[in-house]
C-alpha positions as CSV (number, residue, x, y, z in Angstrom):
1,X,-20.5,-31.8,-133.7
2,X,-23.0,-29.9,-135.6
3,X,-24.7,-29.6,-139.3
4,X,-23.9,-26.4,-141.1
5,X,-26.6,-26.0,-143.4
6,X,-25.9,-23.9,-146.5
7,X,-28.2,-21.7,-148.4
8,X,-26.9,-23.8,-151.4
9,X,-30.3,-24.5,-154.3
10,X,-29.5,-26.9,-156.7
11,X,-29.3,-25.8,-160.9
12,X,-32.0,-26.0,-163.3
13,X,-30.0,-28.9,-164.6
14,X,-30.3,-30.8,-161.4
15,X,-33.1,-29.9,-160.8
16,X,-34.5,-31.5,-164.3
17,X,-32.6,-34.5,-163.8
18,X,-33.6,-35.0,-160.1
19,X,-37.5,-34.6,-160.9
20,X,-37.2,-37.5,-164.1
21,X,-34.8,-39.7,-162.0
22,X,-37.3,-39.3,-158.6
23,X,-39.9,-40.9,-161.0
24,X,-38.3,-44.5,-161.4
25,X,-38.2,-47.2,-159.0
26,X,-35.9,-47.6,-156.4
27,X,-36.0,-51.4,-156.8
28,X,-35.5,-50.7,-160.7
29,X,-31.7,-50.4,-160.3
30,X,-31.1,-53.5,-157.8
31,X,-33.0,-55.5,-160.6
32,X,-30.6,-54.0,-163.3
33,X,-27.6,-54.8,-160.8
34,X,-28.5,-58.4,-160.2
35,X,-29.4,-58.7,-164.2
36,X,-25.9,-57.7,-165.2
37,X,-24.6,-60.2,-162.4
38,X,-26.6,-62.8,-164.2
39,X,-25.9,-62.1,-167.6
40,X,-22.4,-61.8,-166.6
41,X,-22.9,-65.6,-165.1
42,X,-24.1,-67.0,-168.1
43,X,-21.0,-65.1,-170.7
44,X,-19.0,-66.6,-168.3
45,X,-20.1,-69.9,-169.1
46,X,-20.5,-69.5,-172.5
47,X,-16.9,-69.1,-172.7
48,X,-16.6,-65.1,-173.2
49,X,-14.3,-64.0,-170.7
50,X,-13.9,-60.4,-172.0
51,X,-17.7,-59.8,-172.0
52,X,-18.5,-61.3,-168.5
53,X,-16.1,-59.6,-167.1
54,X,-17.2,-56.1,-169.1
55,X,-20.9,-57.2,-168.5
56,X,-20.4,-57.9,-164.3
57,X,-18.8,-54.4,-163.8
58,X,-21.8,-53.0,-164.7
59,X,-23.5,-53.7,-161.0
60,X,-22.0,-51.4,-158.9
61,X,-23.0,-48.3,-161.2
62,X,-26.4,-50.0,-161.0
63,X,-26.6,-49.9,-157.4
64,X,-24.9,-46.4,-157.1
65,X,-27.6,-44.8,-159.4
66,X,-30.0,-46.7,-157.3
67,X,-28.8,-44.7,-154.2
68,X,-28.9,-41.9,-155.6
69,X,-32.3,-42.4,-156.7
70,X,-33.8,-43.4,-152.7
71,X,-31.5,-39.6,-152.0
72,X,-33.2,-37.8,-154.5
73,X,-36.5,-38.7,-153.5
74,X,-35.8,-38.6,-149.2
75,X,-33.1,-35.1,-150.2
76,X,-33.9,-33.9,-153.1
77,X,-34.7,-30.4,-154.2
78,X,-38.0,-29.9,-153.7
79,X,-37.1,-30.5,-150.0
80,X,-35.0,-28.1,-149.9
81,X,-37.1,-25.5,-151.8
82,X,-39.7,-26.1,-149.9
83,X,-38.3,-25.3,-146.6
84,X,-36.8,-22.0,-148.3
85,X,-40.2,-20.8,-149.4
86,X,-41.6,-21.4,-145.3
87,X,-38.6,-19.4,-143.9
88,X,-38.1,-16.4,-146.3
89,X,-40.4,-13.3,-145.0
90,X,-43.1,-12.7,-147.2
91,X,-43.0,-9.0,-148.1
92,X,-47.0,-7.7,-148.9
């Protein structure tokens, strides 16, 4: 089974948002995920329910933005451009 690669480039949209997101931390957003886990911990004990539970679902978007962070920065545009600008003939 092969890879079908696509002569897909990403927006000027994603493309703004890929180079601010590329610039954080990977580990940033497993902190943030085991923050909310904690903060959820200590609502819990405090007796409100509601806001532990509101508080606890916020690790898995933590840890899916953090993915997507480590794909932008392996995958991410410039990659892609890059390997564009090599193979297109340069016309003099």
């Amino acid at each position: 089974m092969t890879l079908i690669e696509t002569d897909h480039t990403e927006g000027k949209i994603a493309k703004a948002i890929e180079n601010q997101t590329s610039k954080l931390p990977s580990d940033l957003f497993l902190w943030a995920a085991l923050a909310s886990i904690g903060a959820s911990a200590i609502f819990k004990a405090k007796g409100e329910k509601h806001t532990a539970l509101f508080v606890g679902q916020w690790a898995a978007p933590f840890l899916l933005l953090g993915i997507y962070n480590k794909l932008v920065k392996l995958e991410g545009h410039d990659r892609k451009d890059k390997n564009l600008q090599e193979t297109k003939p340069q016309f003099v």
